[in-house]
C-alpha positions in Angstrom: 0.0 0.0 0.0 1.2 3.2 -1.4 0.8 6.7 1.5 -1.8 7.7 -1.8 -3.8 4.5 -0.9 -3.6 5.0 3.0 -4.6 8.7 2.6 -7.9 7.7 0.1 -8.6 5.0 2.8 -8.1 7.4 6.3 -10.4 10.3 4.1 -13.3 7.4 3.5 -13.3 6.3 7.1 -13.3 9.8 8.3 -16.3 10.6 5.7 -18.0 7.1 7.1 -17.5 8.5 10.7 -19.0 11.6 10.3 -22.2 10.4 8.8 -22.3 7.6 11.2 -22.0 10.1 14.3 -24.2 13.0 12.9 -27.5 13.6 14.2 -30.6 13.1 12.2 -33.1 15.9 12.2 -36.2 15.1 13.5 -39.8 15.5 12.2 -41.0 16.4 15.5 -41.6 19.5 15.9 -42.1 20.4 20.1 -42.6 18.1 22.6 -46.0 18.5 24.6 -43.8 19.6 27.5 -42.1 22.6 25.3 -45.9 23.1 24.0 -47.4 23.3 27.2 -44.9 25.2 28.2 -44.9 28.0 25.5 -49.0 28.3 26.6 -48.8 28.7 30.1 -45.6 31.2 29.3 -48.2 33.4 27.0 -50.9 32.9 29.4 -49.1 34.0 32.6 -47.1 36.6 31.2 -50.1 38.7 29.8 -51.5 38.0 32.8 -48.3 39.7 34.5 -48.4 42.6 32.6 -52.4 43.3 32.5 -52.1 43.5 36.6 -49.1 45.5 37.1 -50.7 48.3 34.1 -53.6 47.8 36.8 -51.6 48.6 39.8 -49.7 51.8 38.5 -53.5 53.2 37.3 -54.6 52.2 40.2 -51.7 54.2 41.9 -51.6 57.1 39.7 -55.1 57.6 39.7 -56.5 56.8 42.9 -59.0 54.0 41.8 -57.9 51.2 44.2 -59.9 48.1 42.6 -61.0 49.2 39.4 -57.8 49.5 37.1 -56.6 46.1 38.6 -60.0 44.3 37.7 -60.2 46.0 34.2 -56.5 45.4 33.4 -56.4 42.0 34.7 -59.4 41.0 32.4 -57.6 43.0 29.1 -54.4 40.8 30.2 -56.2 37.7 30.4 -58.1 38.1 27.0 -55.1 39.4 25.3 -53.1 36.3 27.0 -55.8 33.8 25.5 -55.6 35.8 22.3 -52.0 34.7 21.9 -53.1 31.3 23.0 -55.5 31.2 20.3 -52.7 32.6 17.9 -50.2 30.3 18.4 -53.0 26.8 17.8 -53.8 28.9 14.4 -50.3 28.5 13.3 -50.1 24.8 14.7 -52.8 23.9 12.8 -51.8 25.4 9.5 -48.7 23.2 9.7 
């Protein structure tokens, strides 16, 4: 064996390696663990942000209850608009 031979046969086990050893994209495309996860994320997040717009009205403005209540339900429809969004774009795949 000639160092031309050796070299062909080192470069065609390193090529046979490589495909062997890389990683095979999946079809799946998020677990129900990541999926449930990006919902409640949307969900509670909104939900975050409606109240504390509620408290700093509520502050500012001197309406104790109110601003909370209203901004908590604005956070919570815009949080299962997102919700609603993201099943849209599931579906369409």
């Amino acid at each position: 064996m000639d160092k031309d031979d050796k070299l062909k046969d080192l470069k065609d086990r390193i090529q046979t390696a490589e495909t062997i050893n890389t990683p095979q994209p999946s079809n799946k495309k998020n677990s129900g663990a990541g999926f449930g996860f990006k919902i409640s994320t949307e969900i509670i997040a909104a939900l975050v942000v409606g109240v504390g717009i509620g408290l700093i009205v509520d502050k500012y403005l001197g309406t104790k209850p109110f601003g909370l209540i209203i901004f908590f339900i604005f956070g919570a429809l815009a949080g299962f608009l997102n919700v609603y969004r993201v099943m849209r774009r599931i579906e369409k795949q």
